[in-house]
N, C-alpha and C positions, 0 to 999 in steps of 0.2 A: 331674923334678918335685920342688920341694922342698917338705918338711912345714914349717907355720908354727905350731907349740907356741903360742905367747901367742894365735894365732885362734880352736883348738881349744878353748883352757881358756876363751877369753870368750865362744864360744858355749855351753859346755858350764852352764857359770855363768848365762848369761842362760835357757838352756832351762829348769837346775832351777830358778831363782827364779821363775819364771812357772808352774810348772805346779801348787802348791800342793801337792798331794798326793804328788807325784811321789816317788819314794826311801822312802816309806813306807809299812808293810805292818802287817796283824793275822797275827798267827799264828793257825798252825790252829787249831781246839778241840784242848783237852787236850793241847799242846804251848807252853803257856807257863808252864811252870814247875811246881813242888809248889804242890798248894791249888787250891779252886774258882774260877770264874771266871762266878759265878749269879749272876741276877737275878731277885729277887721283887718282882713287882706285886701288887696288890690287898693285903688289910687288915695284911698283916705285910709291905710295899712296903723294898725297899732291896736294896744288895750286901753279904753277910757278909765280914766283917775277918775277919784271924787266922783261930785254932783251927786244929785237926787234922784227918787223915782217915785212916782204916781201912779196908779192902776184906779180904775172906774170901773165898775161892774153894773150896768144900764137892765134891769130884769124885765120890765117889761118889754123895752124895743130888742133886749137880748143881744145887746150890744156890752164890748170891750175893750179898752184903752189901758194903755202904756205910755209912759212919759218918761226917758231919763233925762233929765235937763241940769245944767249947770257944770258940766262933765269938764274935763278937758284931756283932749290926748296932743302928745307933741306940738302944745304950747298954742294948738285951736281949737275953738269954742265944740263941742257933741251933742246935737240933739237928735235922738233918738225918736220914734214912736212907732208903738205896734196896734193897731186896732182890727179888732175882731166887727164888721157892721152889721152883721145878724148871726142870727144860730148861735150867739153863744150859751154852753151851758156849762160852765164851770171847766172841770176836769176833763182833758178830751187831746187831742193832736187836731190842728185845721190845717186847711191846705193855706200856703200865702201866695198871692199872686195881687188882683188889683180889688176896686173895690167891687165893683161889676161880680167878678165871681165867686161872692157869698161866701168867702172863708177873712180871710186875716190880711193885713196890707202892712208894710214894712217903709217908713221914710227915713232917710238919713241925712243930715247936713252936718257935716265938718268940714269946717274952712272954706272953699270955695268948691267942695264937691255937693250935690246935691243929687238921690237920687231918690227914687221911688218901686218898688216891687214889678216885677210886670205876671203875666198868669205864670204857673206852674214854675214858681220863682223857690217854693222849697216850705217848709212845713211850725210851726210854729205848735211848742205844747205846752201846758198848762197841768201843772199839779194841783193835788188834792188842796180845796180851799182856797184856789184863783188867786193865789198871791204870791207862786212863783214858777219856773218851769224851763223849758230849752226853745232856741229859735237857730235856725238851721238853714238859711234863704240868700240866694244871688240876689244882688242888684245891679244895673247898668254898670257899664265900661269893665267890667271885671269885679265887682264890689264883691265882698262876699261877709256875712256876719252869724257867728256862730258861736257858743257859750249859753251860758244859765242869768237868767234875770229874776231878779227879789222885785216885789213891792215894800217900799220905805214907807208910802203912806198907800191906804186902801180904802175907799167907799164904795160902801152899796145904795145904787138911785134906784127910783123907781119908774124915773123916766125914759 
């Protein structure tokens, strides 16, 4: 039986050109790259450019911090933060609501919005090695922010 190379490649050619989608992929959350990968809807609506991000991992109080700072979407200033204020242990999903109920708390200010998480606000997770993962949580007036977050820079305290 002989193979016929030029068959091969012109079927191979006609399958991907028909299938549209085919040969291409999303990467996971929080595996593409340094930097977020969020999306805000409602009154402060868009995806933050640029800026930085910061994450703290507190081992003994068992506390966790997020920082994206420097950001900008539609031409105003994004500062983000997500803190975990006990129970964190690395890898895990926490609930987000306020600081009171011992899971993860969500602030956002761009431009003249500002808001803050309130309880059973939506869910916050953390990949393997606390340096990146998905956040999935309502905020006031309709806010809503959802997507993958990297840590840019990362410390371990022990305070």
């Amino acid at each position: 039986m002989r193979f016929n190379v030029r068959l091969l490649i012109s079927v191979l050619v006609l399958a991907l050109g028909s299938c549209g989608q085919c040969g291409s992929s999303s990467p996971a959350p929080g595996s593409e790259g340094p930097g977020p990968r969020l999306v805000f809807t409602g009154p402060a609506a868009g995806t933050p450019a640029s800026g930085s991000s910061g994450c703290q991992a507190f081992t003994s109080s068992k506390r966790f911090g997020y920082e994206l700072d420097g950001a900008q979407m539609n031409g105003q200033d994004v500062v983000l933060t997500m803190t975990v204020y006990s129970n964190f242990n690395g890898q895990g999903t926490y609930p987000v609501g306020t600081v009171l109920d011992g899971g993860a708390e969500l602030r956002l200010q761009v431009g003249s919005y500002v808001g803050s998480t309130t309880s059973g606000a939506g869910e916050l997770k953390v990949d393997p090695g606390g340096r990146s993962g998905t956040i999935d949580a309502a905020l006031p007036e309709g806010e809503h922010v959802s997507g993958s977050w990297r840590c840019d820079k990362y410390e371990v305290l022990t305070s």
